[in-house]
N, C-alpha and C positions, 0 to 999 in steps of 0.2 A: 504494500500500500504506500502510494505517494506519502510527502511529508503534510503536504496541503490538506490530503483528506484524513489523516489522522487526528491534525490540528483542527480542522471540522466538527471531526466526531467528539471531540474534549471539549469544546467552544460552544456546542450546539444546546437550545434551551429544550430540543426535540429532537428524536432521532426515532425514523422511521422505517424498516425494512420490510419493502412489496414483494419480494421475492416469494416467500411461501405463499402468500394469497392467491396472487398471479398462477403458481405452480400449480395451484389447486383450481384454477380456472376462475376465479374470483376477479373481481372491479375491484379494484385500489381507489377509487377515485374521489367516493363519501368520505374515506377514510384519511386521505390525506388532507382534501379541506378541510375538514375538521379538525386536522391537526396543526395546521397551519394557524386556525382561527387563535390557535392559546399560545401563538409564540409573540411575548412584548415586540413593540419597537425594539429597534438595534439587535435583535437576537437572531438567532439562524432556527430553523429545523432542518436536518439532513437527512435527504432520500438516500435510500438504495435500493437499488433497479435492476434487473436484469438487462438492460436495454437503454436506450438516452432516454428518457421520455417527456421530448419535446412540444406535444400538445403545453402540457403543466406549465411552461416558461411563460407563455401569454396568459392564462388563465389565475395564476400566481401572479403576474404582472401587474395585471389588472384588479388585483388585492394589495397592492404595493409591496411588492417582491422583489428585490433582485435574484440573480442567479447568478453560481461558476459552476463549472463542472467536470470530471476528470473523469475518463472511463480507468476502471482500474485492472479491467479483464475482461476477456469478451461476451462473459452474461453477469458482467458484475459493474455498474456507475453508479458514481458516488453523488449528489448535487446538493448545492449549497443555496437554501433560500434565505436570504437576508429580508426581515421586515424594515424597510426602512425609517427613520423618526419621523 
C-alpha cells in the first residue's frame, strides 16, 4: 500500500470497505451516502473498491466533496473524500 493511502486510512473520520457487498452482489450506494453524510467538515471518509468508482466523484461533489485517488491493485482503490469547510 502507497504511503498516501495508508496516511488516509489513519486520517480518515470514516473508513468504508464495498468490497464484500459488491462480492455478494449488493449496491454500495445507500450505504456510502450515508456515510459520507457523518463525516465533519475538513475530515475524509475513505472508500475501498474493487474498481475506480467514478460515478461517486460527481455525486460526492455535488455534496461538497473532494477527491484523490490511488489504485492500489487491480481489484483493490483506495479514494479519498474530503468534506470541505
Amino acid at each position: 500500500m502507497s504511503s498516501n493511502a495508508a496516511s488516509w486510512k489513519i486520517d480518515a473520520a470514516e473508513i468504508l470497505d464495498v468490497r464484500p457487498v459488491l462480492a455478494e452482489g449488493g449496491e454500495p450506494f445507500v450505504q456510502i451516502m450515508e456515510t459520507a453524510e457523518r463525516v465533519p467538515a475538513g475530515k475524509a471518509l475513505v472508500l475501498i473498491a474493487p474498481f475506480e468508482p467514478v460515478p461517486l466523484y460527481q455525486a460526492l461533489s455535488g455534496r461538497g466533496f473532494s477527491h484523490a485517488t490511488e489504485r492500489i491493485a487491480d481489484d483493490e482503490w483506495i479514494v479519498r473524500f474530503v468534506r470541505e469547510q
